[in-house]
C-alpha positions in Angstrom: 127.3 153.5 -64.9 130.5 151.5 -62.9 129.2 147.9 -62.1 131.0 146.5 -59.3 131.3 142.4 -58.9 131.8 141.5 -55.3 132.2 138.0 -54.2 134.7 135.2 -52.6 137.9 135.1 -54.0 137.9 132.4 -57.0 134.1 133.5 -57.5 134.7 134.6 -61.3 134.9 138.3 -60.7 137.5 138.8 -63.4 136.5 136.9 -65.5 132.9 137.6 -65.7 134.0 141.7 -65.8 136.1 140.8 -69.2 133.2 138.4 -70.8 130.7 141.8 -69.6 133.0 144.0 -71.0 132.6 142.7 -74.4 129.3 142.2 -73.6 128.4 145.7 -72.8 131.1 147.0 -74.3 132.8 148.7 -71.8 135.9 149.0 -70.0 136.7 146.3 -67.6 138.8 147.2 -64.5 140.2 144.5 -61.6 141.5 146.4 -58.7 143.4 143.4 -57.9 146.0 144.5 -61.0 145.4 148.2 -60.3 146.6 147.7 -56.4 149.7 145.5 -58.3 150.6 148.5 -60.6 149.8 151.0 -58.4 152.3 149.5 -55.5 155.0 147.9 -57.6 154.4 145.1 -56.1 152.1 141.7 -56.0 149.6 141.2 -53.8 151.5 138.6 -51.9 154.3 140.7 -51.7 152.6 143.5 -50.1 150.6 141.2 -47.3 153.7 140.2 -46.6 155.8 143.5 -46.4 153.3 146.0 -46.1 150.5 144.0 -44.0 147.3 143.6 -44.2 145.7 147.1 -43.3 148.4 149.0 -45.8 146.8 146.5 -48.7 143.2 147.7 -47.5 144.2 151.1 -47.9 145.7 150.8 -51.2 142.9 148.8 -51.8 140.7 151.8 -51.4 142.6 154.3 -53.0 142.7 151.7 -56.6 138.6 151.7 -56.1 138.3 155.1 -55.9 140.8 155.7 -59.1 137.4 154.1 -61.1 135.1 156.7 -59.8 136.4 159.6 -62.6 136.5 156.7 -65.9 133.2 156.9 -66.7 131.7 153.8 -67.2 133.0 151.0 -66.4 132.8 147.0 -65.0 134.9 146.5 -62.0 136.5 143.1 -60.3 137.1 143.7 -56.8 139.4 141.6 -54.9 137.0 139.2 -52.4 137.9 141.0 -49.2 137.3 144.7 -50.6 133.3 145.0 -49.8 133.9 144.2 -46.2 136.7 146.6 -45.2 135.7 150.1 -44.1 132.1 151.5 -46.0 133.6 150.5 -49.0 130.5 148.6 -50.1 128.4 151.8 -48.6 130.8 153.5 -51.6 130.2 151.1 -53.9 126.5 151.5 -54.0 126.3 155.2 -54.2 128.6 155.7 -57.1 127.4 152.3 -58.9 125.0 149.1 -59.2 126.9 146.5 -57.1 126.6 142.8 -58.3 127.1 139.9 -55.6 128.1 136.8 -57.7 127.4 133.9 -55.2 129.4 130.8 -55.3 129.6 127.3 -53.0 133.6 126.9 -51.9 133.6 123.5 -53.8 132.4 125.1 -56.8 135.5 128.1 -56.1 137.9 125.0 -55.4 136.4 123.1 -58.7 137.1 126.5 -60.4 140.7 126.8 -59.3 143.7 126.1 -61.2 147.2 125.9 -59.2 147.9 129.4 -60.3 144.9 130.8 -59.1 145.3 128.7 -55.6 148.7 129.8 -55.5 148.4 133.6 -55.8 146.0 133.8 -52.9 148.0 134.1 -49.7 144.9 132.8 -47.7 144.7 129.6 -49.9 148.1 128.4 -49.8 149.5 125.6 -47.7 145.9 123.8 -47.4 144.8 120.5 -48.2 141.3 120.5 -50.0 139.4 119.6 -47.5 141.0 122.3 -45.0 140.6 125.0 -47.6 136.6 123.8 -48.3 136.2 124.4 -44.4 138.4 127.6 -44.6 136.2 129.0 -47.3 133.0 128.2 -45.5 133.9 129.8 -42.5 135.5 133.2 -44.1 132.2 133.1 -46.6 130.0 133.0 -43.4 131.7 136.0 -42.4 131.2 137.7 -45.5 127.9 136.9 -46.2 126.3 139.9 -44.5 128.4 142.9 -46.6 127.7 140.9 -49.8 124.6 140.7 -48.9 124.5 144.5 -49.4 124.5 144.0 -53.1 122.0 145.7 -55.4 121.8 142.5 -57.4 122.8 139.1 -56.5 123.2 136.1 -58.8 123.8 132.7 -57.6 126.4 131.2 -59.3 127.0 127.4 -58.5 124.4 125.8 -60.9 124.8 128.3 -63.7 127.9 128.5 -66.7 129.6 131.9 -67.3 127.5 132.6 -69.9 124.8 132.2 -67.9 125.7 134.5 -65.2 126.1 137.3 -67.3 123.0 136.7 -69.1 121.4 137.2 -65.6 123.5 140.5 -64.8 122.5 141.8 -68.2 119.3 141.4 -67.6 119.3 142.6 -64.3 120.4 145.4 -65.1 117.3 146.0 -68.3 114.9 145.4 -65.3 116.2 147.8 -63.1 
């Protein structure tokens, strides 16, 4: 089985796939780092250089790497379900989880790396990054809304969440 989180940036994709990973023990994958190693370069950098439609494509090719390691959790960076039929992908070679999140929960959950190595978060005051989120969430909504499972997230701990995803995934 590959599990793929999908969510906003800063939603606890990573981290949730390392607590599952020990959890279920199995392998946990961010495609976030795999793009990074991949490309020799961060995400930042490559925005930057490369724009942002070479990233989607490397994007792609690091999600389709996890097809052939058997199974496996995997983070996907927050942007990754809504480019292309990458969610259509997701869903036929995997159970896709949707972990749901308010922005000032995401913002609460930041620390000033975590704001910093987003491009799209730098350079905003709080309050300009809360409306940000709400608007690019809005957009997002209907491709994470494709999920096989969703959790909401805001009221729950970590611990919690994957408690939910677990058994989720026993129900199914």
């Amino acid at each position: 089985m590959i599990l793929f989180l999908v969510g906003y940036a800063g939603s606890g994709k990573s981290t949730l796939a390392k607590r599952l990973s020990r959890r279920l023990q199995l392998k946990a994958i961010d495609t976030d780092k795999r793009v990074e190693r991949l490309e020799g370069a961060t995400i930042a950098d490559i925005f930057y250089y490369q724009g942002e439609e070479y990233f989607r494509e490397a994007e792609r090719r690091a999600l389709e790497s996890v097809e052939s390691e058997g199974d496996v959790i995997v983070a996907t960076g927050g942007g990754l379900p809504t480019w292309g039929d990458n969610m259509a992908w997701m869903r036929e070679h995997g159970v896709v989880v949707y972990l749901r999140r308010s922005a000032e929960q995401i913002l609460s959950r930041l620390s000033d790396y975590g704001r910093e190595k987003r491009p799209m978060f730098r350079g905003k005051s709080d309050e300009e990054l809360i409306v940000f989120m709400r608007e690019q969430m809005a957009e997002r909504e209907k491709y994470y809304a494709q999920a096989d499972i969703t959790v909401e997230c805001t009221a729950l701990s970590d611990d919690d969440v994957v408690d939910k995803i677990v058994n989720a995934l026993n129900n199914r």
